[in-house]
C-alpha positions in Angstrom: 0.0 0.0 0.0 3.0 2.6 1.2 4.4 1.5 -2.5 1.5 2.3 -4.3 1.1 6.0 -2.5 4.8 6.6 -3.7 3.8 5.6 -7.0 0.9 7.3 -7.5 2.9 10.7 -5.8 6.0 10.7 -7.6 3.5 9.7 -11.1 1.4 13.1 -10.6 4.7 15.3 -9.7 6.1 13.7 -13.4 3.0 14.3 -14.8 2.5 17.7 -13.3 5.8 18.8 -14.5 6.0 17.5 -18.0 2.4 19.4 -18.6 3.9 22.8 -17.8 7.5 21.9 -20.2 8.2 24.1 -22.7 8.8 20.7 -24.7 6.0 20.5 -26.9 6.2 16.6 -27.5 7.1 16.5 -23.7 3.6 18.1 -22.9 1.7 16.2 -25.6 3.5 13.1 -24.0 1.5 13.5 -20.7 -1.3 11.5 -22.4 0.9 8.4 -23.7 1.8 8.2 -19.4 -0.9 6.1 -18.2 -0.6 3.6 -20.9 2.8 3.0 -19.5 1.2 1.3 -17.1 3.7 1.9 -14.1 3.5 -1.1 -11.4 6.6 -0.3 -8.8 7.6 3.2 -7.2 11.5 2.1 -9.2 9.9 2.4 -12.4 8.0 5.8 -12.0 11.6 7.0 -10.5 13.0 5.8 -13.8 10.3 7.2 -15.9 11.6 10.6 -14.8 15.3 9.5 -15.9 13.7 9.2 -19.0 12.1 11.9 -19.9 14.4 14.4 -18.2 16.9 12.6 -20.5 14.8 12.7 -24.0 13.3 16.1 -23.5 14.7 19.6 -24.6 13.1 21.5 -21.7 16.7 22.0 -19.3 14.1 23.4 -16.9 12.2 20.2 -16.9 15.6 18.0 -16.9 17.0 20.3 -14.1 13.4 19.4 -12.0 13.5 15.5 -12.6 16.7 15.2 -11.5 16.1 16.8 -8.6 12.8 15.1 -7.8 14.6 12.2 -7.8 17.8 13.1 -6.1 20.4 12.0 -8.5 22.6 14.7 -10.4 21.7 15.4 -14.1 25.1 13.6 -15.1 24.6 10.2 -12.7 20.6 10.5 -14.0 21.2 10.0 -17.8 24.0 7.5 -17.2 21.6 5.7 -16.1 19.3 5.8 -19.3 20.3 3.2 -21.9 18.6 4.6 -24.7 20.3 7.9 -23.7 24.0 5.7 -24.4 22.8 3.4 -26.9 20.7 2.6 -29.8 17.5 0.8 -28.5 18.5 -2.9 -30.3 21.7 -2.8 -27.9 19.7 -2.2 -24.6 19.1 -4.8 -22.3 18.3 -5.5 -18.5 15.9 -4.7 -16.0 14.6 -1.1 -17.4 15.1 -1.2 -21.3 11.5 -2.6 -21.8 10.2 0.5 -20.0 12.8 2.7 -21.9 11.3 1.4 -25.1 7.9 1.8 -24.2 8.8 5.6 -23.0 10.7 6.5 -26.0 8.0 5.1 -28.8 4.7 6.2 -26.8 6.2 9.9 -26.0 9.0 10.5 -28.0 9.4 8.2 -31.3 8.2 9.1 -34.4 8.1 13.2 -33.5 11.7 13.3 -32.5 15.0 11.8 -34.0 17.2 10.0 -31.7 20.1 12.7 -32.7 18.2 15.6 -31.4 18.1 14.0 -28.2 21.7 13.3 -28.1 22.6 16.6 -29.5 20.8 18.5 -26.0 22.6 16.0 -23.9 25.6 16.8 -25.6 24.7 20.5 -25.2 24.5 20.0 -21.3 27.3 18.4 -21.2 25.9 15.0 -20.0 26.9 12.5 -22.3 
């Protein structure tokens, strides 16, 4: 039950804060969310990984990271699809990586353009 709370908390703070980005396909992505179909507090922590690594709002990144407590540098580290191209990820969170990056982010943004704003902020 404490799990689910934490869930559903740190779900509407995502939520919350990807409606305001200035990211348009961030903003938009707030619908694609629930389909994602979070079951574990670990996954909605990675969730904002994700999209604090895929978006182009640095307001937005700068907020994830510190929702979840992990510098913007350790943060995408951990984000596969933010080091390599999604038929080399594997383990415990590339499923939900995949499923973030086509319901949110694939098919209205090219992987490059993702990389090129990490590279601007100097995280990859």
């Amino acid at each position: 039950m404490e799990n689910s709370t934490e869930l559903q908390r740190i779900s509407g703070l995502i939520v919350a804060a990807m409606h305001i980005s200035t990211d348009r396909v961030t903003a938009a992505g707030v619908a694609y969310v629930p389909s994602l179909k979070l079951e574990t507090f670990e996954q909605a922590v990675h969730l904002a990984r994700c999209i604090a690594a895929f978006t182009t709002d640095d307001a937005l990144a700068e907020d994830l990271a510190e929702l979840v407590g992990e510098s913007p540098k350790f943060l995408v580290g951990k984000v596969l699809l933010a080091n390599y191209a999604p038929e080399q990820c594997t383990g415990e969170n590339a499923d939900l990586e995949k499923r973030i990056w086509t319901s949110i982010y694939a098919g209205r943004r090219e992987r490059s353009r993702v990389l090129q704003t990490l590279a601007r902020r100097s995280l990859i």
